[in-house]
KOLDRENNU-306946 format. One record per residue (C-alpha): z, x, y. Coordinates in steps of 0.1 Angstrom, whole numbers, padded with zeros to 4 digits, always signed. Layout:
N
ZXY;...
# end
This chain:
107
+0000+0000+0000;-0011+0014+0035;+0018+0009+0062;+0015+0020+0095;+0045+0026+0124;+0030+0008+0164;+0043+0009+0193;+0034-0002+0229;-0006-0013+0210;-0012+0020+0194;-0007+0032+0159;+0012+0060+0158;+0010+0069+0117;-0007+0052+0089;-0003+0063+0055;-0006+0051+0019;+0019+0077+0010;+0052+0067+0027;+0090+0071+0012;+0115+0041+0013;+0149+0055+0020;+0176+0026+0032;+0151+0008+0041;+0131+0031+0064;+0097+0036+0059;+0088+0079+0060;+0058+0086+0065;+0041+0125+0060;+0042+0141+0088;+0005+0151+0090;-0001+0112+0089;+0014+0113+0129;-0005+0112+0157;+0001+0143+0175;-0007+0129+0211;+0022+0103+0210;+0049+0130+0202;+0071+0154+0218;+0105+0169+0211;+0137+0161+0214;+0174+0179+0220;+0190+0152+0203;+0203+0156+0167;+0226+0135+0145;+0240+0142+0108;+0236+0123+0076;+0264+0130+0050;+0235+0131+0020;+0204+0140+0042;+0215+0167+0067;+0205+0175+0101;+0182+0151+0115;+0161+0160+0143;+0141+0136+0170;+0109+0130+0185;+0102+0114+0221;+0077+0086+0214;+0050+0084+0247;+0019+0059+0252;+0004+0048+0284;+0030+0071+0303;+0062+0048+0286;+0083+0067+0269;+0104+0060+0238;+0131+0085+0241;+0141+0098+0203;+0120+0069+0185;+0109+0090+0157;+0135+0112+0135;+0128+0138+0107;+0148+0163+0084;+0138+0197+0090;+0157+0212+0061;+0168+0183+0042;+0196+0183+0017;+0186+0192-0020;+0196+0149-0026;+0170+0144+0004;+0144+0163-0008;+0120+0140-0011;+0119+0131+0030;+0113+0167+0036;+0078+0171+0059;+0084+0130+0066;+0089+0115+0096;+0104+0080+0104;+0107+0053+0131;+0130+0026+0148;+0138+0018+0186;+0114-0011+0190;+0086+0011+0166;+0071-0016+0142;+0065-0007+0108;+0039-0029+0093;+0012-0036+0062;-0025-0025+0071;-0042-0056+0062;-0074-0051+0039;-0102-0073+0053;-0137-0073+0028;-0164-0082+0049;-0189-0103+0027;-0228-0109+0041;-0234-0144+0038;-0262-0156+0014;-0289-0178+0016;-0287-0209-0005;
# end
């Protein structure tokens, strides 16, 4: 299943690869568009993840201050979000929607 994270009209990430961890969607970091990201000083701790570090969400010249969070050096029980990045402040996560076109036949 594709998912992808949007905020203020633009899609920041889409992925079919993402991780659900306590309900947050983590998507690979290569999956991010660059443009919409900077860093952040802020950092919090997880007891089972580690150190989790922050990115400053920007579109249109609004910024989302610390929208975005990653594990740089995850915790050997968090492995699997290591190189993953994921989103909440207002960011919506949602299902990419498959749409087949079909041409139209004449009877």
């Amino acid at each position: 299943m594709t998912m992808r994270a949007v905020w203020n009209g633009q899609v920041l990430a889409e992925s079919d690869d993402t991780v659900v961890v306590e309900g947050n969607y983590y998507f690979p970091a290569e999956s991010l568009r660059n443009e919409f990201f900077s860093g952040s000083d802020t950092h919090t701790v997880c007891p089972w993840k580690g150190l989790a570090s922050y990115y400053a969400v920007t579109v249109d010249g609004e910024a989302n201050a610390d929208a975005a969070w990653y594990y740089p050096e995850p915790k050997p029980e968090a492995e699997h979000v290591r190189d993953r990045v994921a989103f909440w402040k207002g960011v919506k996560v949602e299902t990419v929607e498959t749409v087949e076109t079909v041409e139209a036949v004449e009877a």
